[in-house]
C-alpha positions as YAML, in Angstrom:
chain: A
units: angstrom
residues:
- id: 1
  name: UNK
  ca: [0.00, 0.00, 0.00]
- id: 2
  name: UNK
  ca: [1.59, 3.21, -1.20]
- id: 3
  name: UNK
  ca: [0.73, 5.59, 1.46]
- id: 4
  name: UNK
  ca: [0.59, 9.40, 0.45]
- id: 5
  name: UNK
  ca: [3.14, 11.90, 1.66]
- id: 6
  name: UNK
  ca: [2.32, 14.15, 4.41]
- id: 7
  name: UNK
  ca: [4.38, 16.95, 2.98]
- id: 8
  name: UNK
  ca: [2.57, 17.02, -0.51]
- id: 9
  name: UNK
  ca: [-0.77, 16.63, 0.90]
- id: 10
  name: UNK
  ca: [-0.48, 19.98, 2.94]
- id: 11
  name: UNK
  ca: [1.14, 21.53, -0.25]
- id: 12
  name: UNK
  ca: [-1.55, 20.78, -2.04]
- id: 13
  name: UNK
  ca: [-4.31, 21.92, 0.90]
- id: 14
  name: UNK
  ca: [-2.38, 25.64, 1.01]
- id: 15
  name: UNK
  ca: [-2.35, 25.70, -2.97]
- id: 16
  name: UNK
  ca: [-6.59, 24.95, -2.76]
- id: 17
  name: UNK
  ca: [-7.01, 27.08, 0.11]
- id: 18
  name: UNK
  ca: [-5.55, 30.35, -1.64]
- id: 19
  name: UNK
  ca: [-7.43, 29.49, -4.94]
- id: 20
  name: UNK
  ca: [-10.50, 29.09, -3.44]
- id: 21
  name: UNK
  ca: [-10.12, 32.31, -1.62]
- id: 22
  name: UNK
  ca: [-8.16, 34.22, -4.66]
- id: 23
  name: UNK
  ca: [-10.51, 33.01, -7.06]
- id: 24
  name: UNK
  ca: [-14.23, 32.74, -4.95]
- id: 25
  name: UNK
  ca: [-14.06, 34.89, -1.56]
- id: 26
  name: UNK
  ca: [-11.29, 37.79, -3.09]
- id: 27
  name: UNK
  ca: [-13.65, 38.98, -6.11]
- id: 28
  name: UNK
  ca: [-16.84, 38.86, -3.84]
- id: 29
  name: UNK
  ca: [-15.36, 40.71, -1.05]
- id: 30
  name: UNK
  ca: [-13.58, 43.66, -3.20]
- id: 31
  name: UNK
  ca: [-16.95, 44.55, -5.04]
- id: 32
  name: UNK
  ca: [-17.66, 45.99, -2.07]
- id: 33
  name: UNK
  ca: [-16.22, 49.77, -0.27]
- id: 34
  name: UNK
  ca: [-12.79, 48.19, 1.69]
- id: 35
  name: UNK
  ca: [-13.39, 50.13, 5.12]
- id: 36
  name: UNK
  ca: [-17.14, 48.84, 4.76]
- id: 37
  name: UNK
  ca: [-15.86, 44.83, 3.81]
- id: 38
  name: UNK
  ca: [-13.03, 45.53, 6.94]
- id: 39
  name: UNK
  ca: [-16.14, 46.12, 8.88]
- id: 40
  name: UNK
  ca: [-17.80, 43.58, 8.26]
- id: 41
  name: UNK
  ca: [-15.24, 40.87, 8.48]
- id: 42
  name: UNK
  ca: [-13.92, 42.05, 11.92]
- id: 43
  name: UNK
  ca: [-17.75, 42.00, 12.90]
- id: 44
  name: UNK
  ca: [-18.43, 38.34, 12.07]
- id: 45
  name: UNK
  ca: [-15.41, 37.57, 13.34]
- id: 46
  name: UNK
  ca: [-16.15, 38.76, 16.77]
- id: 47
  name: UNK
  ca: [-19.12, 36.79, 16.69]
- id: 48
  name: UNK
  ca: [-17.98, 33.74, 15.69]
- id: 49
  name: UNK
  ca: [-17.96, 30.98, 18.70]
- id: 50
  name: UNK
  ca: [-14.86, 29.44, 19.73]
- id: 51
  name: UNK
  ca: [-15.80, 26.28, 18.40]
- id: 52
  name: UNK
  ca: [-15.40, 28.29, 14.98]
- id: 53
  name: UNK
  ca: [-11.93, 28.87, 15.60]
- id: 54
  name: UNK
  ca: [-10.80, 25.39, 16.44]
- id: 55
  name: UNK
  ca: [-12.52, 24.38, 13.44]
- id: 56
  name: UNK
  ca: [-10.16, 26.73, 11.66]
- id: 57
  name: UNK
  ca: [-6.88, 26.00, 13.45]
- id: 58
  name: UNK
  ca: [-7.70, 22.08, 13.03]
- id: 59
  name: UNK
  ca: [-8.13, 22.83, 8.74]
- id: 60
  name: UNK
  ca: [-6.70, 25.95, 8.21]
- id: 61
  name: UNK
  ca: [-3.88, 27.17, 10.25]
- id: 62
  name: UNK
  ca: [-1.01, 24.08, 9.41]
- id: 63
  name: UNK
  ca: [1.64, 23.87, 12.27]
- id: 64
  name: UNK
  ca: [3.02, 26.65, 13.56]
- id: 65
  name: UNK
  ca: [6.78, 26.86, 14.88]
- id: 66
  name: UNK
  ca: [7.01, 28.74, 18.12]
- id: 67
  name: UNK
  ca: [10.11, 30.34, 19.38]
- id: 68
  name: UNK
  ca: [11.16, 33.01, 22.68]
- id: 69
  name: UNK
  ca: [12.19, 36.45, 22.21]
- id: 70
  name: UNK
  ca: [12.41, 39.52, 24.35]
- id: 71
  name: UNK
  ca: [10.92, 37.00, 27.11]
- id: 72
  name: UNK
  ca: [7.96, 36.92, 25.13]
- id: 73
  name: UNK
  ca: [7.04, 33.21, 23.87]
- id: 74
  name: UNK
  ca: [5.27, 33.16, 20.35]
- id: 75
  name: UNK
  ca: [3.41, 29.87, 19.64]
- id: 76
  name: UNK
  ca: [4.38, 30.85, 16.41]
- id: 77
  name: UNK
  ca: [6.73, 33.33, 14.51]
- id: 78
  name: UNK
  ca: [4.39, 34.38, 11.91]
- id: 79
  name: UNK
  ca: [2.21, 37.37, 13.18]
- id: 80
  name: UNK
  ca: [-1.09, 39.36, 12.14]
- id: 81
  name: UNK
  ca: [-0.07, 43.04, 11.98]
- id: 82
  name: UNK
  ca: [-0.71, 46.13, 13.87]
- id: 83
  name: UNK
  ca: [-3.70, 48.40, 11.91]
- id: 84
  name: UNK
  ca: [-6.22, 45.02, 11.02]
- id: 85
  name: UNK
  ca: [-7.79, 44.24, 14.54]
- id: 86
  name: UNK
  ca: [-7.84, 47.91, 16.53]
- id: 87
  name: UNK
  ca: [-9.59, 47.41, 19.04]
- id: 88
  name: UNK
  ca: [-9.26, 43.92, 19.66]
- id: 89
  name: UNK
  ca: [-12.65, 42.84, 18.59]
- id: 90
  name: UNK
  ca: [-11.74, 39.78, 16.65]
- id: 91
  name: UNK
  ca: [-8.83, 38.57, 18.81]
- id: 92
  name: UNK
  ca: [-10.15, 35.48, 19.78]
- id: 93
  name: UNK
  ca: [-9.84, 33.89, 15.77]
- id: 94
  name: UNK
  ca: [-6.83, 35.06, 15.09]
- id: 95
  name: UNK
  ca: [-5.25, 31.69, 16.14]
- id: 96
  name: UNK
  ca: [-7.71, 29.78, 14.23]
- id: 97
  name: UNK
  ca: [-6.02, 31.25, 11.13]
- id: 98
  name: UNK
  ca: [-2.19, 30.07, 11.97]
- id: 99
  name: UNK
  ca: [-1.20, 33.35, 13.65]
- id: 100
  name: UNK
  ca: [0.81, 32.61, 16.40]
- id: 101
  name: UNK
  ca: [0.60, 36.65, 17.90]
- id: 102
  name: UNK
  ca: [-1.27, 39.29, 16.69]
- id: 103
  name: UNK
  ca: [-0.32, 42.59, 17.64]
- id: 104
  name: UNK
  ca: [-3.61, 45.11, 18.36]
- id: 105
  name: UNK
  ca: [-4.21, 48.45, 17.93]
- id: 106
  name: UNK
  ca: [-2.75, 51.18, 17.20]
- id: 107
  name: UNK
  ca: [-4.58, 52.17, 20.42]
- id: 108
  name: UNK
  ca: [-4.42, 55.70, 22.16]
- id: 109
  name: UNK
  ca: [-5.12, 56.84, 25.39]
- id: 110
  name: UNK
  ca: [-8.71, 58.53, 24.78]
- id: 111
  name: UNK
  ca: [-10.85, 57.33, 22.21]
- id: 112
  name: UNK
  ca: [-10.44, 58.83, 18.82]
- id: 113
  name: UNK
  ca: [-12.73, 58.72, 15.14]
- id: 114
  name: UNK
  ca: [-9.58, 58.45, 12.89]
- id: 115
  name: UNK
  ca: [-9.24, 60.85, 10.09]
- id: 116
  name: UNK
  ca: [-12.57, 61.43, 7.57]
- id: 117
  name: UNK
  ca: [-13.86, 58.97, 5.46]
- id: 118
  name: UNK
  ca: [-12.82, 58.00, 2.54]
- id: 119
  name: UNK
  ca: [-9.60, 56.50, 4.09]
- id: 120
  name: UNK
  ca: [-9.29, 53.51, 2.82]
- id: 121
  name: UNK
  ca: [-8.36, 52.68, -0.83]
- id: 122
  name: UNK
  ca: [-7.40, 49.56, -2.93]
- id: 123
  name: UNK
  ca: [-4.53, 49.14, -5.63]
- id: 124
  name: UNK
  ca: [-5.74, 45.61, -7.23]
- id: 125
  name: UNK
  ca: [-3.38, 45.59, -9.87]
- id: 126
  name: UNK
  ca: [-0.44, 46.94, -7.45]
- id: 127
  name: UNK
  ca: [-1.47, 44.33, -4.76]
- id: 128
  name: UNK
  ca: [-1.38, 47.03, -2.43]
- id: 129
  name: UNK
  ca: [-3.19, 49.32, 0.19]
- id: 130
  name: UNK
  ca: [-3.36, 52.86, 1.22]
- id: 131
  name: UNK
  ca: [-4.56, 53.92, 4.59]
- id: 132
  name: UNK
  ca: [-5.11, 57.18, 6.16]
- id: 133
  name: UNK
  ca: [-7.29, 55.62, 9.11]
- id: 134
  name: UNK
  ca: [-5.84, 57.98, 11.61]
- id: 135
  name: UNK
  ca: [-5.50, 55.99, 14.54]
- id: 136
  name: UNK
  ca: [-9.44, 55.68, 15.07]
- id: 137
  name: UNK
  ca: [-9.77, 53.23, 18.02]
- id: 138
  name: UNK
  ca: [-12.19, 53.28, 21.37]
- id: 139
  name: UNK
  ca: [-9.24, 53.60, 23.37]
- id: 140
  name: UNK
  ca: [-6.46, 51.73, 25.15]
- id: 141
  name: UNK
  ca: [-8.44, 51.15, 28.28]
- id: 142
  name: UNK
  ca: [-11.35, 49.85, 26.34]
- id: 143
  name: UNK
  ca: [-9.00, 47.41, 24.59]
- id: 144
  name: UNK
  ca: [-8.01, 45.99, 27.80]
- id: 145
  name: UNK
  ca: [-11.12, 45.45, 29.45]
- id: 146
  name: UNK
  ca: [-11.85, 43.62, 26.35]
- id: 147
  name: UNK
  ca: [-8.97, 40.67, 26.67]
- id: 148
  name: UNK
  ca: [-9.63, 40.70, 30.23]
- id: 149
  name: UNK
  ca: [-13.17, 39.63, 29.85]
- id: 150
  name: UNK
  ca: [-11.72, 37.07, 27.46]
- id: 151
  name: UNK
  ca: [-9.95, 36.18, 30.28]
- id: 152
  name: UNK
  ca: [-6.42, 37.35, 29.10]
- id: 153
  name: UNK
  ca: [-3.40, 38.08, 31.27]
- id: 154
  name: UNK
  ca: [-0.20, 38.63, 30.12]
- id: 155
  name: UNK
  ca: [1.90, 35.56, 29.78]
- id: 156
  name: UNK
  ca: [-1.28, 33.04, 29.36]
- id: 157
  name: UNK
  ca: [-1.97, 32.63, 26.12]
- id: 158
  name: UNK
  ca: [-5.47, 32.33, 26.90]
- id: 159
  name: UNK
  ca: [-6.45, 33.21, 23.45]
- id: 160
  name: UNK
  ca: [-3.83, 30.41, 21.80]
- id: 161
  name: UNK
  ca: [-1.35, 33.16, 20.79]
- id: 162
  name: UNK
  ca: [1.13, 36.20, 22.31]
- id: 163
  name: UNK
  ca: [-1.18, 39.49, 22.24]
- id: 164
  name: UNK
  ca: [1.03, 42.77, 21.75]
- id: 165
  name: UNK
  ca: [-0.52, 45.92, 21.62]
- id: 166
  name: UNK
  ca: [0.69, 48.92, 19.22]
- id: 167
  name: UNK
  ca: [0.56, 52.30, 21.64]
- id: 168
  name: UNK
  ca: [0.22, 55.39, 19.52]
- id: 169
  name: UNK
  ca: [-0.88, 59.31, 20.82]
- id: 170
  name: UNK
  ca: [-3.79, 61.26, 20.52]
- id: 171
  name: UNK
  ca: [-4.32, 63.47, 17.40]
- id: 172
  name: UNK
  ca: [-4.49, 66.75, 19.18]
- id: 173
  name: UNK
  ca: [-1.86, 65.97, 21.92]
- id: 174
  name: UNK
  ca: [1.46, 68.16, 21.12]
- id: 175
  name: UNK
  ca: [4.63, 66.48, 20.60]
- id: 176
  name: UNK
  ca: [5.74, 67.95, 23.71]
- id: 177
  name: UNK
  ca: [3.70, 65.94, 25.82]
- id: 178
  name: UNK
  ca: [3.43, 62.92, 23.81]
- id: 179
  name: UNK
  ca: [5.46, 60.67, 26.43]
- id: 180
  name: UNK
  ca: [2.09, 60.99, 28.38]
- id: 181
  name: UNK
  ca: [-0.41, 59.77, 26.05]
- id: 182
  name: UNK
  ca: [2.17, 57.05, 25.61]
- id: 183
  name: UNK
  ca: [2.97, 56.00, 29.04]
- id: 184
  name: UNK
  ca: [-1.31, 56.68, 30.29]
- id: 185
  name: UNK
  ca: [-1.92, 53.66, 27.11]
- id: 186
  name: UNK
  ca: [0.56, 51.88, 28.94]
- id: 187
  name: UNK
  ca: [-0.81, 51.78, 31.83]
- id: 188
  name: UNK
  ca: [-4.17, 50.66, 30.88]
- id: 189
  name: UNK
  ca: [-2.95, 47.25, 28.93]
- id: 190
  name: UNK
  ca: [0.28, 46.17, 31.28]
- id: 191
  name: UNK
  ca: [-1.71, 43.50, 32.76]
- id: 192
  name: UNK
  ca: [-3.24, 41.88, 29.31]
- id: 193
  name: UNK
  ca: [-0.21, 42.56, 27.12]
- id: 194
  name: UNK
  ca: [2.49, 40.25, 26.20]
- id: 195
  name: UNK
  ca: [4.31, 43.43, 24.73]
- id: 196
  name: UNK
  ca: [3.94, 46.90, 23.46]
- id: 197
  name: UNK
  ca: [4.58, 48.62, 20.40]
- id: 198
  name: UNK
  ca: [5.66, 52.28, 20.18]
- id: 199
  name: UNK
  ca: [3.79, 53.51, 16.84]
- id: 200
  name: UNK
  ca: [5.57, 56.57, 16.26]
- id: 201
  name: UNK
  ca: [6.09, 55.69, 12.52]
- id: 202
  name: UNK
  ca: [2.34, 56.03, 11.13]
- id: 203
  name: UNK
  ca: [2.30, 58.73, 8.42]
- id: 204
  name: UNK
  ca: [-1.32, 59.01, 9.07]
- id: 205
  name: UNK
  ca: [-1.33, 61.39, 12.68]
- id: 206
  name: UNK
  ca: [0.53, 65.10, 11.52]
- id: 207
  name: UNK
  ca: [3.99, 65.30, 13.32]
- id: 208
  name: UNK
  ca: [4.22, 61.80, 14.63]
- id: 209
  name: UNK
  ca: [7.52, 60.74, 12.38]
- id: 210
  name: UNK
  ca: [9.03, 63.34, 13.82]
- id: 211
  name: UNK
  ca: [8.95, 61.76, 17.33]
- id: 212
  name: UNK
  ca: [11.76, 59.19, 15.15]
- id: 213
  name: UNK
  ca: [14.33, 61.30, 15.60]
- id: 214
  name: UNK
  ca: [17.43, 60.10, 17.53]
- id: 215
  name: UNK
  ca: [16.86, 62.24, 20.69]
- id: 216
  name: UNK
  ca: [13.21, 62.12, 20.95]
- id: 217
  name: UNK
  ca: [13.18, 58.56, 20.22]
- id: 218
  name: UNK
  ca: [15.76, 58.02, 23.24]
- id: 219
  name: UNK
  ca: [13.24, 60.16, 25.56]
- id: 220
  name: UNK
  ca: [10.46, 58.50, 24.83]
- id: 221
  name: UNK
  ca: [11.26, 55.16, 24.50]
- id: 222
  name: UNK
  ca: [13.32, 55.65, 27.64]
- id: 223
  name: UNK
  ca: [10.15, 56.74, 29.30]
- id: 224
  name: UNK
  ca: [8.20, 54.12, 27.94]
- id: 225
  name: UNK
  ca: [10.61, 51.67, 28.98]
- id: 226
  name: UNK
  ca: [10.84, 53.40, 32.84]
- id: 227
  name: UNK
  ca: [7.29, 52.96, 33.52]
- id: 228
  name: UNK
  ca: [7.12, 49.35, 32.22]
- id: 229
  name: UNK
  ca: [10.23, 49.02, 35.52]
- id: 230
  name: UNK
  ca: [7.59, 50.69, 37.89]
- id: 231
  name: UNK
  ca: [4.19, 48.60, 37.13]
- id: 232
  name: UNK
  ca: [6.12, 45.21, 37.06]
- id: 233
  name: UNK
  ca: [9.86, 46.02, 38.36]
- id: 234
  name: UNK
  ca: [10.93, 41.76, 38.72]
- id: 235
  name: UNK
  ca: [9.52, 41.40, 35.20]
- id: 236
  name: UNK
  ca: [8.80, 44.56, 33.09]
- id: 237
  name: UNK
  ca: [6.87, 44.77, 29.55]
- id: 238
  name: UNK
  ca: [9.13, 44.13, 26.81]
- id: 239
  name: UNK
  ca: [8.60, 47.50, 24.55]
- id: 240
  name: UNK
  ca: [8.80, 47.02, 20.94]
- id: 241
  name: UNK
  ca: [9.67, 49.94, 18.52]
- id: 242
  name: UNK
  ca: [8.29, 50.70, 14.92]
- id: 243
  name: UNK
  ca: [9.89, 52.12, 12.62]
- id: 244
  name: UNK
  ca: [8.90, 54.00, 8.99]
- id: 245
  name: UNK
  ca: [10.68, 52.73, 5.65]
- id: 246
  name: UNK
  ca: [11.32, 56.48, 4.38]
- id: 247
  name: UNK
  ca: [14.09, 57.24, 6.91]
- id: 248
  name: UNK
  ca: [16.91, 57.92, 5.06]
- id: 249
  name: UNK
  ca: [20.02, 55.83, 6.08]
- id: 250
  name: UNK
  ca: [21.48, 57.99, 8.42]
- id: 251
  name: UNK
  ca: [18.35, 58.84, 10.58]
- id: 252
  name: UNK
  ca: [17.61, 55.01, 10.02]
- id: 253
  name: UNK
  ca: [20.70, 54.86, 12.42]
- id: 254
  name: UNK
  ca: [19.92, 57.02, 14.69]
- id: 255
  name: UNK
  ca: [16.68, 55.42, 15.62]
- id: 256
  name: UNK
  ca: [18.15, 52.18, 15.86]
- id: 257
  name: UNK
  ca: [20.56, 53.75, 18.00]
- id: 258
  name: UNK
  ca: [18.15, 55.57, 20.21]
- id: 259
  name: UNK
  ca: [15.97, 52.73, 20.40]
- id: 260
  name: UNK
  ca: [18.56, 50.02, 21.87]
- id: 261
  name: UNK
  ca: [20.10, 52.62, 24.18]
- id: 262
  name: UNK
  ca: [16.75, 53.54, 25.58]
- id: 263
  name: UNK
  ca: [16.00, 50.36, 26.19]
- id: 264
  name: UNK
  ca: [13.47, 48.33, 24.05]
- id: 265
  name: UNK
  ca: [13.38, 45.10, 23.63]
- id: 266
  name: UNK
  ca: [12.82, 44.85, 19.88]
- id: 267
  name: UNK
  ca: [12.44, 46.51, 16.57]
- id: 268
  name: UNK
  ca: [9.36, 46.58, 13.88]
- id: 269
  name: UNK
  ca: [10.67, 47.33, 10.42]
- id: 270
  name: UNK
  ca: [8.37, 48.80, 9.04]
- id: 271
  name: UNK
  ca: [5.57, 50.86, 8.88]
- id: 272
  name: UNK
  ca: [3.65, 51.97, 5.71]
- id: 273
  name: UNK
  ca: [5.34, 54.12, 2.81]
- id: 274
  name: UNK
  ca: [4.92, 57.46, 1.81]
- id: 275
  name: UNK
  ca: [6.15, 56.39, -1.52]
- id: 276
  name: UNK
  ca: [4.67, 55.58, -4.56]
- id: 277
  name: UNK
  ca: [7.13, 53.63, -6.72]
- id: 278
  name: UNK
  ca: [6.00, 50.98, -8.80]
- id: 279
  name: UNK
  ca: [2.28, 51.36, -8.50]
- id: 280
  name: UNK
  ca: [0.68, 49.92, -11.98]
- id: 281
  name: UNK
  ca: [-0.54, 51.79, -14.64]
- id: 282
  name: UNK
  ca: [-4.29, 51.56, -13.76]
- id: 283
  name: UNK
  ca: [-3.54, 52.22, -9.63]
- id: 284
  name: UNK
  ca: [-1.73, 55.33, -10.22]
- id: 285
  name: UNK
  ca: [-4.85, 57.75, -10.10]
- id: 286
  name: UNK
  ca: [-5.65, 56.09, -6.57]
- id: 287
  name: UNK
  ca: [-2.25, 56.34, -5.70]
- id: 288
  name: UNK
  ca: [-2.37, 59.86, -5.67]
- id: 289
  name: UNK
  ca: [-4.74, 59.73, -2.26]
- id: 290
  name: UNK
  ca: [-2.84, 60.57, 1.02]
- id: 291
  name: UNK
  ca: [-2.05, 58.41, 3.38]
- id: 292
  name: UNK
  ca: [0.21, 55.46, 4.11]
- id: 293
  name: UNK
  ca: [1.04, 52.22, 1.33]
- id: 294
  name: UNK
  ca: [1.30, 48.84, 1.94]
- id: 295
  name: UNK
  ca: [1.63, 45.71, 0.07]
- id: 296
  name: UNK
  ca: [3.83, 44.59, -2.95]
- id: 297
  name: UNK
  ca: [5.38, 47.98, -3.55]
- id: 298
  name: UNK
  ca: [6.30, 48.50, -0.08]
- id: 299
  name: UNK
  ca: [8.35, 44.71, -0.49]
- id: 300
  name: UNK
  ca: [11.84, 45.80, -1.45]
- id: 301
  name: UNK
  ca: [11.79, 48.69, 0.53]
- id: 302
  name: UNK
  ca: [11.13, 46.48, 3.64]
- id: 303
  name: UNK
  ca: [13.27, 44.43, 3.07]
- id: 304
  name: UNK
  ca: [16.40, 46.44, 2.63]
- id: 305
  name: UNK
  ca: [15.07, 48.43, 6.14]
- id: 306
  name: UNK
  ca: [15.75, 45.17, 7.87]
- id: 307
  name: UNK
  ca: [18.61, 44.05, 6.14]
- id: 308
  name: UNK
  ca: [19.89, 47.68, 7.56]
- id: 309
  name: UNK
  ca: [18.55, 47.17, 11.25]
- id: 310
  name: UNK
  ca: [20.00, 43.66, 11.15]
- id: 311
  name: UNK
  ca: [23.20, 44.69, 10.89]
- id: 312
  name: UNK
  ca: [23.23, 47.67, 12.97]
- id: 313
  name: UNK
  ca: [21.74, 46.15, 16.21]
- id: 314
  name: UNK
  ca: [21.40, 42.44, 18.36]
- id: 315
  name: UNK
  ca: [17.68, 43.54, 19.21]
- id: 316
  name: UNK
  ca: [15.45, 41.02, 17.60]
- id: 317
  name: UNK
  ca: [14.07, 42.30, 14.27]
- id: 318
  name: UNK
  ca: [10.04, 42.00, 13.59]
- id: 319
  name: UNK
  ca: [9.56, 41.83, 9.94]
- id: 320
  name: UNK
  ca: [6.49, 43.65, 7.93]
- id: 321
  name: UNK
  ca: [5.66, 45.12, 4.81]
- id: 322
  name: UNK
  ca: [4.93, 43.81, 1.85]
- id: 323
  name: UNK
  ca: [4.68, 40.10, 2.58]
- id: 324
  name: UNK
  ca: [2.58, 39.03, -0.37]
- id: 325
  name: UNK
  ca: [3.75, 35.55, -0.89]
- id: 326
  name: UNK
  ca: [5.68, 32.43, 0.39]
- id: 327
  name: UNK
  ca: [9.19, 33.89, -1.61]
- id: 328
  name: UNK
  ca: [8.57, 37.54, 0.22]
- id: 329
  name: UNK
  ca: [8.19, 35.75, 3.89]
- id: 330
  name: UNK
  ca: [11.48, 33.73, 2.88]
- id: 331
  name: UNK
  ca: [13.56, 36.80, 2.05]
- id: 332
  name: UNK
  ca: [12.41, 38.46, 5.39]
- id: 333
  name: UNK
  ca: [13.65, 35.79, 7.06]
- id: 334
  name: UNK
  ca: [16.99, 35.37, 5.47]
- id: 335
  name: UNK
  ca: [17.36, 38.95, 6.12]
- id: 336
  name: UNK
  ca: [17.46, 38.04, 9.56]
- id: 337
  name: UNK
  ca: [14.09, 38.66, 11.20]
- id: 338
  name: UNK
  ca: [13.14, 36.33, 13.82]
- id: 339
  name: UNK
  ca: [9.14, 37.16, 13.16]
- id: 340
  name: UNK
  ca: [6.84, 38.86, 10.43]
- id: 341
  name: UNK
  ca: [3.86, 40.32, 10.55]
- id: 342
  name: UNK
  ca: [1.34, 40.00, 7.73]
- id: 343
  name: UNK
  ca: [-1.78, 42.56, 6.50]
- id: 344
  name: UNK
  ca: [-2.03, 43.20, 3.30]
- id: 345
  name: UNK
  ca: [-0.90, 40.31, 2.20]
- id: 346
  name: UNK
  ca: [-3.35, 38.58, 3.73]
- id: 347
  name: UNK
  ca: [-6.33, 40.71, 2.33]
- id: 348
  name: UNK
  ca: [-4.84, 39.51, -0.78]
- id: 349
  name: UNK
  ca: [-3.84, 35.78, -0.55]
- id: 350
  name: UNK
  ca: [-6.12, 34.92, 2.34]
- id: 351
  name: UNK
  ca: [-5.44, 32.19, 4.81]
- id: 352
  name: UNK
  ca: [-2.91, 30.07, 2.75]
- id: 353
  name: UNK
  ca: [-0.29, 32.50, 2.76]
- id: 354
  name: UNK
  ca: [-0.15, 32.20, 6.95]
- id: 355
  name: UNK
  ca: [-0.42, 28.49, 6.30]
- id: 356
  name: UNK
  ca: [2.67, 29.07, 3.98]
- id: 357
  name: UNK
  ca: [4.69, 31.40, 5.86]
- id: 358
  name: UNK
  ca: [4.38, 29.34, 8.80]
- id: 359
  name: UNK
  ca: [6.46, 26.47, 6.86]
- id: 360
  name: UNK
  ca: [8.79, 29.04, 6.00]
- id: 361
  name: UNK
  ca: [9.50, 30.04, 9.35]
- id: 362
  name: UNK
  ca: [10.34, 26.22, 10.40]
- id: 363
  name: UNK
  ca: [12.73, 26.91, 8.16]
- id: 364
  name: UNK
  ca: [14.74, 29.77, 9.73]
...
């Protein structure tokens, strides 16, 4: 009896899993607005019953390949992306799909509507995303009283990944007192966190890059960092750091710099683009809307930002931006990132392309 091979049967499950969703579930769900479909899919997500979601990680998910960093384990190294699940409403699922940590938010202090809509646009032909969402979330303590009535605490997994939550400030707090907003949205999720992100690298809230720069950076981070030592001084919050692909090589550096001094425990290369190279012919009119890309353009330019923040620090590297497909997650890795983060890949390869990236990562 010739028995089939293990490895070519879940080959050939990933390869029918993104067709069917490429070729059914893709052309249904873009007919419609993308904030609207976003909507919607975080709604029935949050609805679904748990039995839902083992259903999912039992045909969907594949095995995942978990690893410790920054004293945070991750069940697995392949992560969902700050920006898709704000405010937390869908976190229960996110396991069922492969993810092995999914990092909320961006989440601010006081609740916030984002910037006006439109603010959401598609590039089909480009593969690619822009946002100008604006940070529009119910607010960091809202967030955590969420996990904690799904009975998350930091450190058990309750949800069958690592949660980290992306920190960002308040539109109409100054600069000045941005450390604030930062260390109040802190405060709220230190008890349901695994570990925090400091956004300061969204193009989308008007002088938040500039918080990048090497000294500010150091502050903040620094301060970030201080008040994760007072709630839990034995065992503080790991802080994470994003960072944007347009800093030029130099101020690159410098935030590396400032970041490792200061303190954090890890980097996030990157954030959306301001750019707008190689958008297709038929995107480039919708390319012209403000606001952040994401997606195959952003690839290359990711992937050189880590190749630079590999080699210029021994803080473990999170990988993102423009992960479309199982060769993009294998160059991140190679690179040297010890996670990545999907989004918009996802939107456009559905479910198989965790299932994919997760053999990758056994890999590396």
């Amino acid at each position: 009896m010739i028995r089939p091979d293990p490895a070519k049967l879940a080959d050939g499950w990933t390869h029918l899993l993104g067709a069917g969703y490429q070729r059914v579930a893709r052309p249904v769900l873009f007919t419609r607005d993308p904030e609207q479909i976003h909507e919607a899919m975080i709604a029935g997500l949050e609805r679904s019953p748990r039995v839902f979601d083992r259903v999912l990680r039992s045909t969907v998910a594949g095995e995942r390949s978990p690893v410790t960093l920054a004293g945070v384990r991750f069940p697995g190294r392949v992560g969902l992306a700050a920006g898709l699940d704000k405010d937390g409403r869908a976190a229960h699922a996110w396991a069922g799909f492969g993810f092995g940590f999914a990092e909320l938010g961006t989440v601010t202090p006081v609740a916030q509507p984002g910037n006006d809509r439109p603010r959401l646009f598609r590039l089909p032909e480009s593969k690619a995303i822009i946002n100008r969402m604006g940070f529009n979330n119910s607010g960091s303590g809202a967030l955590a009283a969420r996990l904690r009535r799904a009975g998350v605490h930091r450190g058990n997994q309750a949800l069958g990944l690592a949660v980290g939550i992306s920190l960002g400030k308040n539109k109409v707090t100054p600069n000045e007192r941005a450390i604030d907003d930062y260390r109040a949205a802190l405060a709220d999720v230190v008890d349901v966190a695994d570990y925090v992100a400091i956004n300061v690298s969204s193009p989308n809230t008007p002088g938040l890059r500039a918080l990048q720069t090497g000294r500010d950076l150091e502050a903040l981070v620094g301060a970030v960092v201080r008040a994760a030592h007072e709630h839990d001084p034995a065992r503080p919050l790991p802080v994470f750091v994003k960072l944007a692909p347009d800093l030029d090589p130099d101020d690159l550096a410098a935030a590396v710099s400032a970041a490792d001094l200061a303190g954090a425990a890890a980097l996030v290369a990157t954030n959306t683009t301001l750019a707008r190279d190689g958008l297709a012919a038929s995107d480039r009119a919708t390319g012209e809307q403000a606001g952040g890309l994401s997606g195959a353009p952003l690839s290359a330019r990711a992937l050189a930002v880590v190749e630079q923040v590999v080699a210029r620090t021994q803080l473990p590297v999170v990988g993102v931006g423009g992960l479309m497909d199982e060769g993009d997650v294998r160059r991140m890795f190679a690179a040297g990132a010890q996670l990545v983060q999907l989004y918009t890949g996802f939107i456009y390869s559905g479910p198989a392309l965790v299932r994919s990236a997760n053999r990758v990562s056994k890999e590396h």
